[in-house]
C-alpha positions as CSV (number, residue, x, y, z in Angstrom):
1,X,61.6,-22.4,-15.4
2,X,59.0,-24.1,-17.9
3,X,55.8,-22.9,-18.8
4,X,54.0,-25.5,-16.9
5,X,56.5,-25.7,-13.7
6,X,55.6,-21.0,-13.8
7,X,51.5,-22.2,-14.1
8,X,51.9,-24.5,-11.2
9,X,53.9,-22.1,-9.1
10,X,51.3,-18.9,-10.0
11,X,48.0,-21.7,-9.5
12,X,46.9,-20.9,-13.8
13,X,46.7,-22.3,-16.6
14,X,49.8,-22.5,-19.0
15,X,47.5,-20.5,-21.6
16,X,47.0,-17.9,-19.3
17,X,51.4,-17.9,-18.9
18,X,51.8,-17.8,-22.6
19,X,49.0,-14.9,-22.9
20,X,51.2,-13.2,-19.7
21,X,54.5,-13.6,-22.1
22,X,53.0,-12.3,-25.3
23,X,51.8,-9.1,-23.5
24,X,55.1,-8.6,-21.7
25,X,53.4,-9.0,-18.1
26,X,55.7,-12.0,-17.4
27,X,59.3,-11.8,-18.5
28,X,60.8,-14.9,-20.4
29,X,63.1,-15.9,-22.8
30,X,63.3,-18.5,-26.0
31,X,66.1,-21.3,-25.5
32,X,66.2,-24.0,-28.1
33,X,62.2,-22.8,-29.3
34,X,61.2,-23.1,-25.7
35,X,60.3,-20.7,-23.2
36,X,62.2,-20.0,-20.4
37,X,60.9,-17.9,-17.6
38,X,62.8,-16.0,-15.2
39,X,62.3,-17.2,-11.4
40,X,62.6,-13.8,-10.1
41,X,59.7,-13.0,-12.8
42,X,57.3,-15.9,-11.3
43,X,58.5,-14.6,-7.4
44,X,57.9,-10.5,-8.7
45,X,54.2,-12.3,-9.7
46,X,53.3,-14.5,-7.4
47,X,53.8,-11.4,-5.0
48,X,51.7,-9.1,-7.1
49,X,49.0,-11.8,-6.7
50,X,49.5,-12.2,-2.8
51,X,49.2,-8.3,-2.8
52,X,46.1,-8.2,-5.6
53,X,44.5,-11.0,-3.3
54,X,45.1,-9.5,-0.2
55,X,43.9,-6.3,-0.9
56,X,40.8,-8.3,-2.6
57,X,40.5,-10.1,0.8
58,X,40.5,-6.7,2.7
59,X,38.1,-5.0,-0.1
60,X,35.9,-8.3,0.4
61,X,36.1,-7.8,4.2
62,X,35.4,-4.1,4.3
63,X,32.1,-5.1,1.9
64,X,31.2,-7.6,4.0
65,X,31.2,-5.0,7.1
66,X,29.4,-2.7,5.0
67,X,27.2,-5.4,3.9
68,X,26.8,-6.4,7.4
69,X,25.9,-3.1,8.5
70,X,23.5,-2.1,5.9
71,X,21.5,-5.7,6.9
72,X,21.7,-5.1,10.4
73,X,20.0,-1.4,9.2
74,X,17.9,-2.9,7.2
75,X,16.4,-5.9,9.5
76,X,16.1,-2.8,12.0
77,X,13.9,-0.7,9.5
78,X,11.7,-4.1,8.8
79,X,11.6,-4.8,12.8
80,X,9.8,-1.2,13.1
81,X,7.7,-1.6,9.5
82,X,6.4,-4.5,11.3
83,X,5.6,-3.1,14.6
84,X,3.4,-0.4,12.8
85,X,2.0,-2.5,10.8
86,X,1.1,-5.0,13.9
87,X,-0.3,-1.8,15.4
88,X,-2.5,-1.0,12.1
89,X,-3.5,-4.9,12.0
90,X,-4.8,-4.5,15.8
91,X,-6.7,-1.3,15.4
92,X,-8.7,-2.3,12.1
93,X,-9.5,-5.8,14.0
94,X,-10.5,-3.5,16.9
95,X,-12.8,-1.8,14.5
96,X,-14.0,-5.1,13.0
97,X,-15.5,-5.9,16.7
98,X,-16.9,-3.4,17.0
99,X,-18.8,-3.3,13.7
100,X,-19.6,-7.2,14.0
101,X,-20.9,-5.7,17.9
102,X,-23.0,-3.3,16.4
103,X,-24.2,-5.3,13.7
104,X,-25.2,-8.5,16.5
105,X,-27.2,-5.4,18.1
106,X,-29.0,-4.2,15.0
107,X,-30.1,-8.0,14.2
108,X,-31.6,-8.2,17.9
109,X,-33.4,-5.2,17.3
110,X,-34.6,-5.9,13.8
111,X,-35.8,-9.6,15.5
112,X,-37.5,-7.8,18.0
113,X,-39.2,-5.5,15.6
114,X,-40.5,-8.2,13.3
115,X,-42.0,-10.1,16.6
116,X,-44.0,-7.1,17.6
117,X,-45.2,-6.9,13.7
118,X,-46.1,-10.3,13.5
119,X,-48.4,-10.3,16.8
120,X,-49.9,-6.8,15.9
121,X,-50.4,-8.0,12.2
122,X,-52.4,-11.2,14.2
123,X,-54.3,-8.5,15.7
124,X,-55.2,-6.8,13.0
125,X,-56.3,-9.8,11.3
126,X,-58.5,-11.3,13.9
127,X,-60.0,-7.7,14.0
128,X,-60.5,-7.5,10.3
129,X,-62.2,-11.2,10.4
130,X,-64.5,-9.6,13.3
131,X,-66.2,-6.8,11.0
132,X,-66.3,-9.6,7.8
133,X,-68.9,-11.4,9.4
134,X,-72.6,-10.2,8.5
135,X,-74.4,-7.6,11.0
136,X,-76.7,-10.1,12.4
137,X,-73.5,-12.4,13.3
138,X,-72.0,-10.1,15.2
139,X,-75.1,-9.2,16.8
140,X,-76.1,-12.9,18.0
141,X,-72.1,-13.1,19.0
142,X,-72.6,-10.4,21.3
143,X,-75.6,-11.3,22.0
144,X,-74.5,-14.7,23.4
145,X,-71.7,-13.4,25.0
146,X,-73.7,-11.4,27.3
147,X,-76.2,-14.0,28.0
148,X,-73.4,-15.9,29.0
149,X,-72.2,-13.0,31.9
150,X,-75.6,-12.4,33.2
């Protein structure tokens, strides 16, 4: 068998069947400055490759499971970082209500406070005006005032 009918048969390159000759993994002989491979050689390595591949295929398959697994662990572990961090979300939003609740309060009675300022400051001032005004005003103001109730 040729170089290139054996790298056909194995699926690589003819490089790769000359580097397989010079290293003695693939058994050939030199007729007339060519090579010529054994078949039994190309069967003996085409079945080490079946064998090599297989057992990658089954390595492969028993990764994937283990692959599999490890996600399925892993979406579980996310699944129940997410419920306590849903949990945590809802309690500080519960907490934010009530803040924002006590805050609406504190503004109503701030509002309230300022109201009762306001009139009791008016109060204050109208009194204050009162006792600006000269003695004898006051005096013909109340004097007036009590003509008027008689």
């Amino acid at each position: 068998m040729t170089i290139k009918e054996a790298s056909n048969k194995l699926g690589k390159s003819e490089k790769t069947i000359r580097r397989w000759i010079e290293t003695g993994k693939l058994n050939a002989q030199v007729v007339d400055g060519k090579y010529n491979i054994d078949d039994q050689a190309v069967l003996d390595m085409l079945g080490q490759m079946s064998t090599k591949a297989y057992k990658y295929v089954q390595d492969n398959d028993q990764t994937h499971i283990a692959i599999t697994e490890s996600k399925d662990q892993i979406i579980s572990e996310l699944r129940n970082q997410l419920d306590v961090l849903r949990h945590e979300l809802e309690n500080a939003k519960n907490k934010i209500d009530e803040k924002d609740r006590q805050l609406e309060d504190s503004r109503q009675r701030q509002d309230t406070i300022i109201m009762q300022l306001t009139r009791q400051l008016g109060d204050t001032q109208k009194a204050l005006e009162a006792h600006t005004r000269p003695w004898w005003r006051r005096l013909r103001l109340n004097k007036g005032k009590n003509d008027d109730k008689s």
